[in-house]
C-alpha positions as CSV (number, residue, x, y, z in Angstrom):
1,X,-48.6,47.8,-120.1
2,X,-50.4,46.8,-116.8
3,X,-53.8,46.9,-116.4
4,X,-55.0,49.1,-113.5
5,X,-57.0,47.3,-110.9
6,X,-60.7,48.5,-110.7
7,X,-62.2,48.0,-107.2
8,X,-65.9,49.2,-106.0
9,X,-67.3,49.5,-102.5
10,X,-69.9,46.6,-102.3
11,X,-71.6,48.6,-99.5
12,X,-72.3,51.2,-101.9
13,X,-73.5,48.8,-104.5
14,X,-76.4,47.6,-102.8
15,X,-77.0,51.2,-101.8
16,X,-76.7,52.4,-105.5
17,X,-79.0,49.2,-106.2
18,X,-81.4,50.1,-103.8
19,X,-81.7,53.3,-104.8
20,X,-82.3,52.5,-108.7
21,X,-84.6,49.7,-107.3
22,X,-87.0,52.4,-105.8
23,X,-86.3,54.8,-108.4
24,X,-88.4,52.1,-110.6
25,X,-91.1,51.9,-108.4
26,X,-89.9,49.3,-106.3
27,X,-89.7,49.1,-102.4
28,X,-86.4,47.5,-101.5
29,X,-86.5,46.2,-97.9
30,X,-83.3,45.5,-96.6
31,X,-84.5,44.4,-92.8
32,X,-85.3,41.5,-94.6
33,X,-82.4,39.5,-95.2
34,X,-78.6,39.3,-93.5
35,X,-76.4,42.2,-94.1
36,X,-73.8,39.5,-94.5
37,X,-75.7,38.1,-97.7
38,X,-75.9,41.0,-99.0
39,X,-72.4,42.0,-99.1
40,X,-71.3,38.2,-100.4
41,X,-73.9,38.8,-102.9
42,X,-72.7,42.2,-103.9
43,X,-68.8,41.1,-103.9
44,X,-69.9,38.1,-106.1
45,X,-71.2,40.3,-109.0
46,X,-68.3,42.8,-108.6
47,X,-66.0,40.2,-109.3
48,X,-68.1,38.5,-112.1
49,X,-67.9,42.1,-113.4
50,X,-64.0,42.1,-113.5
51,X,-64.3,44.5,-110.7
52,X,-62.2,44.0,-107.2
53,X,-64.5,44.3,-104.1
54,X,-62.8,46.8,-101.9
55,X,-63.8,49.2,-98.2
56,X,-61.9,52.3,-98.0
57,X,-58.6,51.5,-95.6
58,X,-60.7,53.1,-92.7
59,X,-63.7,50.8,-92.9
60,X,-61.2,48.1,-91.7
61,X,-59.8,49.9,-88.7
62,X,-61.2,48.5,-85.5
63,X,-62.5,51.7,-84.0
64,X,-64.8,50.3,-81.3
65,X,-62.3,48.7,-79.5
66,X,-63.4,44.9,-80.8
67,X,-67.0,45.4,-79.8
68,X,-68.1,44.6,-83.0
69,X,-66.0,41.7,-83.5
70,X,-67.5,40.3,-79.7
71,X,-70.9,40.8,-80.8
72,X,-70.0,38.8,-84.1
73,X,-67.8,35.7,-82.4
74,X,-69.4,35.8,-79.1
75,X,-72.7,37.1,-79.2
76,X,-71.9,39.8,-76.6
């Protein structure tokens, strides 16, 4: 029997995170570290968990015509 794959949004874990944080009286600031981190960090523990980091097919098309990826690369 195979084992179905689990996968989880790591975007929505550090909003679910966030969320529980200041549930418990905490203030979560996100403005203060890289988004980038954040989402390495997140995929990390998904993984560690068993669980497959995975966007929704959408997320990945490039809707903006590459500006995103220019602003990335290039600084643009």
């Amino acid at each position: 029997m195979s084992e179905k794959i689990q996968t989880y949004d790591p975007r929505r874990l550090i909003e679910d995170v966030s969320a529980l944080l200041a549930e418990r009286g905490l203030q979560p600031s996100p403005e203060s570290g890289s988004a980038m981190e954040r989402k390495t960090a997140a995929s990390m523990l998904l993984r560690n968990l068993g669980i497959t980091p995975a966007a929704a097919p959408e997320d990945w098309l490039d809707l903006d015509g590459q500006r995103g990826y220019n602003r990335l690369v290039h600084g643009d």
